[in-house]
DRENDO-1510 file (C-alpha; in Angstrom, 1 decimal, always signed):
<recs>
REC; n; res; u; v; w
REC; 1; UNK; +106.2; +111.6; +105.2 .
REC; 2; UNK; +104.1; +109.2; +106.2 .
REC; 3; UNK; +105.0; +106.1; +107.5 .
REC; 4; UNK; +103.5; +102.4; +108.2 .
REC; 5; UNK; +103.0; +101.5; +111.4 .
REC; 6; UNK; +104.7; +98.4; +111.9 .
REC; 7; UNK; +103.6; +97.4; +115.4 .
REC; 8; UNK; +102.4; +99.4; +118.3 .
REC; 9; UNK; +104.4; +101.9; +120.9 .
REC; 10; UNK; +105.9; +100.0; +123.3 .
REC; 11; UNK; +106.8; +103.0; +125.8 .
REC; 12; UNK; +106.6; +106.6; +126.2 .
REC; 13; UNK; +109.7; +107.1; +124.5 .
REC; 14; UNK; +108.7; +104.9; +121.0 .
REC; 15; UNK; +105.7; +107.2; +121.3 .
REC; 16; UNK; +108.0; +110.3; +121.2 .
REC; 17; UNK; +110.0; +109.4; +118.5 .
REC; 18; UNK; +107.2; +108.6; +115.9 .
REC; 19; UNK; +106.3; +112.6; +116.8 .
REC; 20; UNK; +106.7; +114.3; +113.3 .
REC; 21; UNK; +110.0; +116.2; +113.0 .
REC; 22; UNK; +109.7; +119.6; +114.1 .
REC; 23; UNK; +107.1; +118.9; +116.8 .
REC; 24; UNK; +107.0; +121.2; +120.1 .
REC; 25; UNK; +107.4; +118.0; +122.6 .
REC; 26; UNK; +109.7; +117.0; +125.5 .
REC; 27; UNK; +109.5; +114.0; +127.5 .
REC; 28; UNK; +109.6; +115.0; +131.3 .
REC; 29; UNK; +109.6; +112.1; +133.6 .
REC; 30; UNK; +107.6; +110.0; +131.3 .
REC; 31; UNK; +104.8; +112.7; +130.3 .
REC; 32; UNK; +105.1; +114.3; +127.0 .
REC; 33; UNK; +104.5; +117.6; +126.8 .
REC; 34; UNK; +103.1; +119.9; +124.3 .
REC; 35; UNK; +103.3; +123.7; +123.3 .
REC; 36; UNK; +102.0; +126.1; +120.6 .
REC; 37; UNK; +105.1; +128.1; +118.4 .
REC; 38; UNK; +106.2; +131.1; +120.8 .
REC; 39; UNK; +105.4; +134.3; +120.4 .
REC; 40; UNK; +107.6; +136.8; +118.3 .
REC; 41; UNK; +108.8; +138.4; +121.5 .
REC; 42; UNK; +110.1; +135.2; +122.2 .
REC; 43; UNK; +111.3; +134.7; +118.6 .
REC; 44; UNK; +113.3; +137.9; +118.7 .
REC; 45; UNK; +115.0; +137.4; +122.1 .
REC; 46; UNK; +116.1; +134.0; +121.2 .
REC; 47; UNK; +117.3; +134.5; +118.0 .
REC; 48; UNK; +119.5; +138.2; +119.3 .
REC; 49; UNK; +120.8; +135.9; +121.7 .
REC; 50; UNK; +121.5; +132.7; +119.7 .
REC; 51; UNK; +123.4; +134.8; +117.1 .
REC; 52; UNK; +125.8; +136.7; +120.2 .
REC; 53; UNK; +126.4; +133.6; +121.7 .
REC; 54; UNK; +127.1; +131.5; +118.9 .
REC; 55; UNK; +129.6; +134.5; +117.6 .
REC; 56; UNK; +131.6; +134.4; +121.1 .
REC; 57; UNK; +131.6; +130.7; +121.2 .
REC; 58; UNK; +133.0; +130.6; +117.8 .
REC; 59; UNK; +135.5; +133.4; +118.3 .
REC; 60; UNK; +136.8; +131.6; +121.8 .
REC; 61; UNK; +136.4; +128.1; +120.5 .
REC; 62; UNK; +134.7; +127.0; +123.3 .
REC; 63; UNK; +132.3; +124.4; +121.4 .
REC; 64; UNK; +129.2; +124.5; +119.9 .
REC; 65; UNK; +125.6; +126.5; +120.2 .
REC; 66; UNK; +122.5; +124.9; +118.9 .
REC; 67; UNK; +118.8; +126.3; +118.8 .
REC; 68; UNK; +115.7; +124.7; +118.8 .
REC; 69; UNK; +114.0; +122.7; +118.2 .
REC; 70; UNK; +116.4; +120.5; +118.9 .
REC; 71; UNK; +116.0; +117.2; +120.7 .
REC; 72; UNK; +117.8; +117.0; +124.2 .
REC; 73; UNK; +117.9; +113.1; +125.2 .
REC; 74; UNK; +119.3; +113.6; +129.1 .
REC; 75; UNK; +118.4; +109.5; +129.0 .
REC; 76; UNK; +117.1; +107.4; +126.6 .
REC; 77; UNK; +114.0; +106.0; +128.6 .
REC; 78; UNK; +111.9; +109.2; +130.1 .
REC; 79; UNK; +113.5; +112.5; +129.4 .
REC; 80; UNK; +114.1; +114.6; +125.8 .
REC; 81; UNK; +113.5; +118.6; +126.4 .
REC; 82; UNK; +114.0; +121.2; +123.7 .
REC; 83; UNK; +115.3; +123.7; +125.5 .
REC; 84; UNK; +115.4; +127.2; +123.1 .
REC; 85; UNK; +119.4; +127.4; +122.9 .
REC; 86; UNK; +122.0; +124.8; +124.1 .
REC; 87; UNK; +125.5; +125.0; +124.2 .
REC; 88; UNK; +127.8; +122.0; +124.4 .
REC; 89; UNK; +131.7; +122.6; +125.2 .
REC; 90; UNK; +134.2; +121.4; +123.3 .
REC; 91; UNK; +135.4; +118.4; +125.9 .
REC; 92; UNK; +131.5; +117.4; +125.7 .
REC; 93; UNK; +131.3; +117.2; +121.9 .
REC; 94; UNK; +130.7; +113.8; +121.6 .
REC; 95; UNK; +127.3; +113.9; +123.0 .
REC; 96; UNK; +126.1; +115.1; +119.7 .
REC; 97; UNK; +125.1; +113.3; +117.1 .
REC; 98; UNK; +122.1; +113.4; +115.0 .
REC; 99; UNK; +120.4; +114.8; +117.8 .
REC; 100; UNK; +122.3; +115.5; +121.4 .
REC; 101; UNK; +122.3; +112.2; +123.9 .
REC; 102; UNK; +123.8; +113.1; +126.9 .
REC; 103; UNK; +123.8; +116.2; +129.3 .
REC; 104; UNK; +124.7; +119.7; +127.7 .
REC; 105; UNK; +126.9; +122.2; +129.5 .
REC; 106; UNK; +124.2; +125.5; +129.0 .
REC; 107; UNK; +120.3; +125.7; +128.8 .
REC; 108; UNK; +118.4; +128.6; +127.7 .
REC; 109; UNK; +114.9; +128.7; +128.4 .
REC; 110; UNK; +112.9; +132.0; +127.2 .
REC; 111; UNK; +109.8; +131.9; +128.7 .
REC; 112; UNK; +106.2; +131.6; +126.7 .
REC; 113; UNK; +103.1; +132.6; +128.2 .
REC; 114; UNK; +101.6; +130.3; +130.9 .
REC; 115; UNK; +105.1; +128.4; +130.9 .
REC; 116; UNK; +107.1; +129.9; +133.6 .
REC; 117; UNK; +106.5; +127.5; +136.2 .
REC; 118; UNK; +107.3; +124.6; +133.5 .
REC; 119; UNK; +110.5; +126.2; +133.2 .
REC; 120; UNK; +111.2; +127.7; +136.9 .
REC; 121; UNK; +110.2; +124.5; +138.7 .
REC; 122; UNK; +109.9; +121.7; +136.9 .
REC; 123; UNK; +112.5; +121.9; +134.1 .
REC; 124; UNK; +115.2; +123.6; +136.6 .
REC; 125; UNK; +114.8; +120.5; +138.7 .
REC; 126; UNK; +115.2; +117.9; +135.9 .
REC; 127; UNK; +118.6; +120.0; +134.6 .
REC; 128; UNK; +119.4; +120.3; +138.0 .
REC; 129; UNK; +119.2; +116.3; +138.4 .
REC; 130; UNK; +121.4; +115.7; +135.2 .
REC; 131; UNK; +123.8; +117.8; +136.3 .
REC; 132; UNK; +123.8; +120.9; +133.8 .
REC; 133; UNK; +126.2; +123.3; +134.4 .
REC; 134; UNK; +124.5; +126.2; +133.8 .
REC; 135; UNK; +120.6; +127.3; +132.8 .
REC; 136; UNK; +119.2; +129.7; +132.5 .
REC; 137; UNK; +115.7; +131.4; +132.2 .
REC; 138; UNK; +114.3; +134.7; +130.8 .
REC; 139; UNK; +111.0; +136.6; +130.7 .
REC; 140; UNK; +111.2; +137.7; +126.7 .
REC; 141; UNK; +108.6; +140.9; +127.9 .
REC; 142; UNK; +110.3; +142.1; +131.2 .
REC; 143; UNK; +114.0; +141.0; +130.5 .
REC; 144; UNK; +114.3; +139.6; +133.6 .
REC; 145; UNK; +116.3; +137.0; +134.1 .
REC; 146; UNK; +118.0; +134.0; +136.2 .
REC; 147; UNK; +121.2; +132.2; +135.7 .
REC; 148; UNK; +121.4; +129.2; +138.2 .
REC; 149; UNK; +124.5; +127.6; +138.2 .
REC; 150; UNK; +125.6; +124.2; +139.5 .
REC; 151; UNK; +127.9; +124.2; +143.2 .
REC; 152; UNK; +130.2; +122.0; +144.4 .
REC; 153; UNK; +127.5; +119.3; +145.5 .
REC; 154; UNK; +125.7; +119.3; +141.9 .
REC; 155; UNK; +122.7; +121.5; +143.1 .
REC; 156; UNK; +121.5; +124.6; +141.7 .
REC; 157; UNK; +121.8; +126.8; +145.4 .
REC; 158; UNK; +121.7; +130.3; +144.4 .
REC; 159; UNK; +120.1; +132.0; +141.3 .
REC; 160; UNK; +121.8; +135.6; +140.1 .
REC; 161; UNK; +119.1; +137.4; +139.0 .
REC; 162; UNK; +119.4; +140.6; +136.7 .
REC; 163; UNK; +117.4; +142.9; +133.9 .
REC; 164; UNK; +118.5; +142.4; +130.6 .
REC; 165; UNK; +121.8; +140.9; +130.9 .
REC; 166; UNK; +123.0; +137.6; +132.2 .
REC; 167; UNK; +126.8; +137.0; +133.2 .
REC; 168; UNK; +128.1; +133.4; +132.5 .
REC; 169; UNK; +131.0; +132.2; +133.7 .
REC; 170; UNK; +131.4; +129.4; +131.8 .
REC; 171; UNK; +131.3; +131.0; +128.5 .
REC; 172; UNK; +133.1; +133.9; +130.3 .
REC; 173; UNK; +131.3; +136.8; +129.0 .
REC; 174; UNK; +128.0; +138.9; +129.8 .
REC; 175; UNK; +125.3; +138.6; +127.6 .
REC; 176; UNK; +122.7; +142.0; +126.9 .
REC; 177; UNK; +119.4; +141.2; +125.4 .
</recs>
């Protein structure tokens, strides 16, 4: 659909929000950020997972699972990810709405080629700012994986790392992919 442009952007975030629907953006610290569709490696892991995850969290009525794109607004001035599966628990429902404005409890990031240290380094310390409980981050290719998990202080100090599983504690269940 195409629509008039009444006056011009006034931030980063107006900018964002005029992005078609469906658009591969996030907003990181005020830079936008752009990426091709994934690969089908990609598309398979995330989807396998998705559909196990979203079974369990049904079955234990812990909340809700959502994959992307899906907009992510950790504020509503300089930060919107679309992380490849979120899950919000049930006491943190109200967060989403149309889209998700607040901090989600679980981030999944597969990883796409060339975006590991997007996801390792730069994403892990934004979640790790907001205060997500748990995210983690998976090679679709090798399987391996990294589930970093907030402490007591609200920082991510340990990652478990692991081939082709992940255990979370919050959802209380391992996960094989």
């Amino acid at each position: 659909m195409n629509e008039i442009l009444e006056r011009p952007p006034k931030t980063i975030m107006d900018v964002f929000r005029m992005l078609p629907e469906g658009t591969i953006a996030e907003l990181i610290k005020g830079k936008l950020f752009m990426s091709p569709s994934p690969i089908k490696s990609h598309q398979v892991l995330v989807g396998r997972l998705f559909a196990e995850m979203a079974r369990h969290v049904e079955e234990a009525g812990l909340g809700e699972v959502y994959i992307a794109p899906f907009d992510v607004y950790l504020d509503e001035q300089a930060n919107v990810v679309q992380p490849d599966i979120i899950f919000v628990g049930k006491d943190n429902l109200s967060i989403v709405k149309d889209h998700i404005h607040g901090v989600p409890d679980l981030l999944v990031e597969v990883l796409s080629p060339g975006g590991k240290s997007h996801d390792l380094k730069t994403k892990k310390s934004l979640y790790e700012k907001y205060g997500v409980r748990e995210y983690w981050v998976i090679d679709p290719i090798t399987k391996e994986s990294s589930l970093f998990s907030l402490d007591a202080m609200g920082k991510y100090s340990s990652a478990v790392h692991a081939s082709g599983k992940l255990k979370s504690k919050l959802l209380r269940k391992t996960f094989v992919f």
